[in-house]
C-alpha positions as CSV (number, residue, x, y, z in Angstrom):
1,X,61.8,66.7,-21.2
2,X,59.9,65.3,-18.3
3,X,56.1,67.5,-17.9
4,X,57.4,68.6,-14.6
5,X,60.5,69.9,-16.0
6,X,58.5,71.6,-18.6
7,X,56.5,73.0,-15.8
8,X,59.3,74.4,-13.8
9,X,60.7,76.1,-17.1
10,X,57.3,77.8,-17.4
11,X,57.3,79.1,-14.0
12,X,60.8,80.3,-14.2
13,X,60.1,82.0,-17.8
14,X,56.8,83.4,-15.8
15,X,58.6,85.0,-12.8
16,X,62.2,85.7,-13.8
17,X,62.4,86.2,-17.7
18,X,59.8,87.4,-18.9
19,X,59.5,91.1,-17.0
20,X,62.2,91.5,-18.8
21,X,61.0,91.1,-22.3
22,X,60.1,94.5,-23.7
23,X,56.5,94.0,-25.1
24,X,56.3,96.6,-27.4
25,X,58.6,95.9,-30.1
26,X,61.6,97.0,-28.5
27,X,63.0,93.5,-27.6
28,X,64.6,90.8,-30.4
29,X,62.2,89.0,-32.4
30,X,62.6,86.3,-34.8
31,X,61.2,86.7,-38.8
32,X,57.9,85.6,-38.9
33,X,57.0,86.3,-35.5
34,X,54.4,87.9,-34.0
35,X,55.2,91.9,-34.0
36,X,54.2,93.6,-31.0
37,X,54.9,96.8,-32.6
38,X,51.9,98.5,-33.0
39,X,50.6,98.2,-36.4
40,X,49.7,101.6,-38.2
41,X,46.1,102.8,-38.8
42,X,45.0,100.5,-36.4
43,X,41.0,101.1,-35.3
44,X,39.8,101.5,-31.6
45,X,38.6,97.7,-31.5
46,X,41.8,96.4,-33.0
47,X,43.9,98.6,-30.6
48,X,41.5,97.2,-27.5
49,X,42.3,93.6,-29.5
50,X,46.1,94.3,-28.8
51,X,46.2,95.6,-25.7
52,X,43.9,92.3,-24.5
53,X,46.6,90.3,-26.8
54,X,49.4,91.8,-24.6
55,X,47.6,91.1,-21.0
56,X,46.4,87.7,-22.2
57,X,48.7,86.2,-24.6
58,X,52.9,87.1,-24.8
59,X,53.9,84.3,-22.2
60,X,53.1,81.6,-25.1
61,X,52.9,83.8,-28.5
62,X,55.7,86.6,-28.2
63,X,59.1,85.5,-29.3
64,X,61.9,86.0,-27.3
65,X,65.9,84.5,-27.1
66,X,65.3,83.6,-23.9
67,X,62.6,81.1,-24.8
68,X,64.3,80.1,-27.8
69,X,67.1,79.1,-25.3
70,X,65.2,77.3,-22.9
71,X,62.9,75.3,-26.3
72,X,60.0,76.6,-25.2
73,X,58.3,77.2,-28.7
74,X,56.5,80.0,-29.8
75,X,53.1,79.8,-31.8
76,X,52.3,81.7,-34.7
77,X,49.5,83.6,-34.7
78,X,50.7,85.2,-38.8
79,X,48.4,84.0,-41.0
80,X,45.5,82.6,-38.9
81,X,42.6,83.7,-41.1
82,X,43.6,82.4,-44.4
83,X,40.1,81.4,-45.5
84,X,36.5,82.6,-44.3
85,X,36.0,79.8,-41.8
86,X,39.2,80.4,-39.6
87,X,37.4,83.2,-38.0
88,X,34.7,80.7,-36.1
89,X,37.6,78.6,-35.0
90,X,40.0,81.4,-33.8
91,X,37.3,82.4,-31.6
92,X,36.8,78.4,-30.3
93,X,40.4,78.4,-29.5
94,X,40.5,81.3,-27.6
95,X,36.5,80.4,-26.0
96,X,37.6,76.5,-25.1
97,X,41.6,76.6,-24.8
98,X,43.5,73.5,-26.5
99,X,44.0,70.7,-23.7
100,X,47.4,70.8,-22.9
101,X,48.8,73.0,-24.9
102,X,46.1,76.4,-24.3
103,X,44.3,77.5,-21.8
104,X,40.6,78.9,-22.5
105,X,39.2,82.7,-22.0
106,X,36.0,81.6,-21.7
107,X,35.7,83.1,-17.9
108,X,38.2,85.6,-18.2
109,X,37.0,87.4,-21.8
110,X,33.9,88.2,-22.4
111,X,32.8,88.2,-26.0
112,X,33.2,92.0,-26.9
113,X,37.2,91.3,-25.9
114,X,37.1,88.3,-27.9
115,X,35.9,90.2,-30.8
116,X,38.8,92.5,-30.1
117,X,41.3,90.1,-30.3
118,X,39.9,88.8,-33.2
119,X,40.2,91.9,-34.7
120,X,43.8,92.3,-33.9
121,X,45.2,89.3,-35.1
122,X,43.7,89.5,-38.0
123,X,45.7,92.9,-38.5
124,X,49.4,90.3,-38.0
């Protein structure tokens, strides 16, 4: 598939597909994908870390059919902080972007919100 085409997919997901994706947990989800049901016990910074998740994140890291349809793949955020140093990079990541695969927060977070998300995926 052509970057264009890949492109036009994205924008169509974007606009058409994915205001109908319930965020919350209510929609299909794959095993092993990220939940967006809210996870019990949650603190306030790890429920500020969600709801940033949820403005910033479900067009690339929430599952749906529809993108499973259209091959648009999914990351998995499960499992990210597997040993001590995975913290320092999950923040890069989400600071600096990945070129062409993520964009960066760096102007759009600022580091309290990163913490949050931080917090919150370490809760998947």
């Amino acid at each position: 598939m052509s970057s264009s085409s890949k492109i036009a997919c994205l924008v169509i997901l974007m606009f058409m597909v994915l205001p109908a994706i319930e965020l919350r947990g209510q929609g299909e989800e794959s095993s092993g994908s990220t939940s967006t049901i809210p996870a019990p016990g949650l603190n306030d910074e790890q429920k500020k870390g969600e709801n940033l998740f949820l403005q910033n994140c479900p067009l690339c890291h929430i599952f749906s059919n529809q993108k499973k349809r259209l091959g648009i793949p999914t990351p998995q955020l499960k499992g990210l902080f597997k040993n001590p140093s995975s913290e320092d990079a999950v923040r890069r990541v989400i600071l600096k972007g990945i070129p062409t695969r993520m964009p960066g927060f760096q102007y759009d977070l600022d580091p309290k919100q990163i913490d949050s998300i931080v917090a919150y995926l370490k809760t998947l």
